[in-house]
C-alpha positions as a Markdown table, in Angstrom:
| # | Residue | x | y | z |
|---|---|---|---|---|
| 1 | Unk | -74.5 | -20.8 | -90.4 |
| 2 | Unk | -77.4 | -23.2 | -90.5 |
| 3 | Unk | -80.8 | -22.8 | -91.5 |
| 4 | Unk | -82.1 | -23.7 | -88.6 |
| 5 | Unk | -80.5 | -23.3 | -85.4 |
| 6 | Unk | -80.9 | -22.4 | -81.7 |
| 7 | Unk | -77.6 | -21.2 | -79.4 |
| 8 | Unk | -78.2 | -22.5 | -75.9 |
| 9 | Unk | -77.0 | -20.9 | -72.7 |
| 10 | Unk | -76.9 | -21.6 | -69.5 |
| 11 | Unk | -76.2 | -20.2 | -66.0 |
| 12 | Unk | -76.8 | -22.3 | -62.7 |
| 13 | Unk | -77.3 | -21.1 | -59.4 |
| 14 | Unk | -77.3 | -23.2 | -55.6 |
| 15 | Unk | -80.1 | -21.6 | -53.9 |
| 16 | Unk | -79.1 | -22.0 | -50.1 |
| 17 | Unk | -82.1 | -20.3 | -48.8 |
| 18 | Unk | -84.4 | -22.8 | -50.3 |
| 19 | Unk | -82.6 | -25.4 | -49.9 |
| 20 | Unk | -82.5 | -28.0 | -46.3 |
| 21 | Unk | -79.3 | -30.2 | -46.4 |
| 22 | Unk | -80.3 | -31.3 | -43.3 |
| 23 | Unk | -83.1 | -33.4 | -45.1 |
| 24 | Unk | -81.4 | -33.9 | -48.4 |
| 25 | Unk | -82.7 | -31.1 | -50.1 |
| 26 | Unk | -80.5 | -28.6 | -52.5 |
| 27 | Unk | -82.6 | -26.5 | -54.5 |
| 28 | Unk | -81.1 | -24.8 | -57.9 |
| 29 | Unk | -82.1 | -21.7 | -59.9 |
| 30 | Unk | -80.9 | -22.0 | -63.9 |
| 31 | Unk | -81.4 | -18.9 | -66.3 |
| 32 | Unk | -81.7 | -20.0 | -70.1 |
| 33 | Unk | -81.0 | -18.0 | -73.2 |
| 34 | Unk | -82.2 | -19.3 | -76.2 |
| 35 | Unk | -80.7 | -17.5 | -79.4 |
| 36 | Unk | -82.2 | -18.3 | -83.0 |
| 37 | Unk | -79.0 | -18.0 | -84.8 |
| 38 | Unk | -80.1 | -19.7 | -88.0 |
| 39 | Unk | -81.4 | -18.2 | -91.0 |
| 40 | Unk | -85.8 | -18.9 | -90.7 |
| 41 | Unk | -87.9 | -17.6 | -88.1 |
| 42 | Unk | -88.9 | -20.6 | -85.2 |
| 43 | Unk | -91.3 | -21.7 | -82.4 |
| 44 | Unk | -89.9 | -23.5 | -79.0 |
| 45 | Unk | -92.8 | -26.2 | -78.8 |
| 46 | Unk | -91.8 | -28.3 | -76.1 |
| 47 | Unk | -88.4 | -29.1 | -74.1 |
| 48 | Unk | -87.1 | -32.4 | -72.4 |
| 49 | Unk | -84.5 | -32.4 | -69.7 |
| 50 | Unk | -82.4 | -35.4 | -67.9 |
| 51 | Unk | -81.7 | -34.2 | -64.3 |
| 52 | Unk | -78.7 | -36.4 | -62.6 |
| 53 | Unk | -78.0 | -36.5 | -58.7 |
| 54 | Unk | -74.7 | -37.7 | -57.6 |
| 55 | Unk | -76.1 | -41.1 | -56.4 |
| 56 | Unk | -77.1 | -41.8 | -60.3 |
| 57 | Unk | -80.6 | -41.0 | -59.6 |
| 58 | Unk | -82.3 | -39.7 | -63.3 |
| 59 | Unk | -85.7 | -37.8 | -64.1 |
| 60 | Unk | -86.4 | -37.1 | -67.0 |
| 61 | Unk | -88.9 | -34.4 | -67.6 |
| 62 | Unk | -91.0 | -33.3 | -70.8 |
| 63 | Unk | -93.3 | -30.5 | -71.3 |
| 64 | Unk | -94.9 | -28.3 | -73.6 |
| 65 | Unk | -92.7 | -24.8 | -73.6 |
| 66 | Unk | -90.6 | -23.2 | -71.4 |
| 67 | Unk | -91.9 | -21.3 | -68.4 |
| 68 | Unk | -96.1 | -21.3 | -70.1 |
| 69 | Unk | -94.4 | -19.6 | -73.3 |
| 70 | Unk | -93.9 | -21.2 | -76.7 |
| 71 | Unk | -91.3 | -18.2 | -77.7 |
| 72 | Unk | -91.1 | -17.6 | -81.8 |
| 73 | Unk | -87.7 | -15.9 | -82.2 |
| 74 | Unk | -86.1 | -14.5 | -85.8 |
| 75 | Unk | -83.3 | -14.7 | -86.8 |
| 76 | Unk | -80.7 | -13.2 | -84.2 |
| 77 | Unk | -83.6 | -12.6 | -81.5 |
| 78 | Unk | -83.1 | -14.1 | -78.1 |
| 79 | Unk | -85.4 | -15.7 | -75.3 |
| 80 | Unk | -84.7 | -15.6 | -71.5 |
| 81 | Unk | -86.2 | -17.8 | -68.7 |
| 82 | Unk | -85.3 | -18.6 | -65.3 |
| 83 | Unk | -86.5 | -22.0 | -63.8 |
| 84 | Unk | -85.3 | -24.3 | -61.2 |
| 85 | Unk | -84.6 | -27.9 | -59.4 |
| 86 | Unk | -84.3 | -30.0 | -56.6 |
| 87 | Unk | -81.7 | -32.7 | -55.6 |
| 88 | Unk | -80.9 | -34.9 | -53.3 |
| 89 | Unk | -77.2 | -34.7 | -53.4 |
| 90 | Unk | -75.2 | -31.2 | -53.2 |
| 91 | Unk | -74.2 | -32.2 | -56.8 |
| 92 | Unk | -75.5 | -33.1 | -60.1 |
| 93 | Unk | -75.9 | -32.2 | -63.7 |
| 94 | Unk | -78.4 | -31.3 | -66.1 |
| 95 | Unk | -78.7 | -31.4 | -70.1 |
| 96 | Unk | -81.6 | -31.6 | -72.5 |
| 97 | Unk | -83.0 | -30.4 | -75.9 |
| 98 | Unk | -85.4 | -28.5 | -77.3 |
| 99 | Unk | -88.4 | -29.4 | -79.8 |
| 100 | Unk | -88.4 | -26.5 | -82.4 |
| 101 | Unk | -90.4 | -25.8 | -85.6 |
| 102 | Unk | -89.6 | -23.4 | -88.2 |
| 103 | Unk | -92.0 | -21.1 | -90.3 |
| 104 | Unk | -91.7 | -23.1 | -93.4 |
| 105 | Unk | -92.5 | -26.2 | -91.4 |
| 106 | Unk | -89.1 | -27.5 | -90.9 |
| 107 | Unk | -88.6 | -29.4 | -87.2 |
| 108 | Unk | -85.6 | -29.3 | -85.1 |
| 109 | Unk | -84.1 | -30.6 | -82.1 |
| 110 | Unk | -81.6 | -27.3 | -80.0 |
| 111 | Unk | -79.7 | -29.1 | -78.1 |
| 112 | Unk | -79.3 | -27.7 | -74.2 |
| 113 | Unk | -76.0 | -29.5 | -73.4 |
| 114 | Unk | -74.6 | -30.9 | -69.8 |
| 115 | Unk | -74.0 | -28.5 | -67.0 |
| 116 | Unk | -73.5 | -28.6 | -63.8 |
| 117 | Unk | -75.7 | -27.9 | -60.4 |
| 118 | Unk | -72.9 | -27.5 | -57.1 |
| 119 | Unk | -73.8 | -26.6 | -53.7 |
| 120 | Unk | -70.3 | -27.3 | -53.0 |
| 121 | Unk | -68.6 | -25.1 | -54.5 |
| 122 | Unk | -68.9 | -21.5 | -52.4 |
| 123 | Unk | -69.5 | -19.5 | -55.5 |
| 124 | Unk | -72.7 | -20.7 | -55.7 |
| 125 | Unk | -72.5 | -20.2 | -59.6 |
| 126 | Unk | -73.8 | -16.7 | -59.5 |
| 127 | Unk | -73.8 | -15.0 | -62.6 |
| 128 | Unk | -71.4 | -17.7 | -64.0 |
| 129 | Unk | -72.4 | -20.3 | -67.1 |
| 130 | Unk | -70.7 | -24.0 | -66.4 |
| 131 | Unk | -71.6 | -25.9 | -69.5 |
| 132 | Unk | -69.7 | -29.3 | -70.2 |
| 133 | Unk | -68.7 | -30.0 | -73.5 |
């Protein structure tokens, strides 16, 4: 186990009620939980995130926290958020990391890493985690 360390999870969702294919809109829900499963006590500070479309189309976006929240999890403690996206193609992918700091000071990078965002697919990923390795 390492000293300092964050397990990220992820579990997209294709919200078709939001979402205007007619116009080139698909809208998707993610839920993220953050797990500290190092050995010190640490802060979320900020997060960045690359968001593909299936044209090749990237934004990146940075931010302080995760949903207004800096979250400080021990050791073993876990942190859940929901957020969400827009495309302009039924398809794309998502991946990112995590700016962390540890009680004694320490800083580190939790890596969120690729998953995919389908419209396509029917099961409109409910409930299911689709993370590329």
């Amino acid at each position: 186990m390492s000293k300092y360390d964050f397990l990220v999870e992820v579990a997209p969702q294709y919200l078709p009620d939001q979402s205007n294919p007619d116009e080139d809109l698909y809208v998707f829900a993610y839920t993220i939980t953050i797990t500290n499963t190092g050995e010190v006590t640490a802060q979320l500070i900020s997060r960045t995130w690359n968001v593909n479309d299936a044209n090749g189309h990237t934004e990146k976006v940075k931010g302080l926290g995760v949903v207004g929240q800096q979250p400080l999890l021990k050791p073993g403690q876990s942190f859940e958020y929901t957020s969400g996206t827009r495309l302009r193609t039924p398809t794309g992918t998502m991946h990112g990391s995590f700016f962390c700091v540890a009680e004694d000071g320490e800083k580190f990078d939790a890596d969120v890493p690729m998953f995919v965002l389908d419209a396509l697919s029917g099961d409109h990923g409910l409930g299911k985690s689709r993370t590329l390795h």
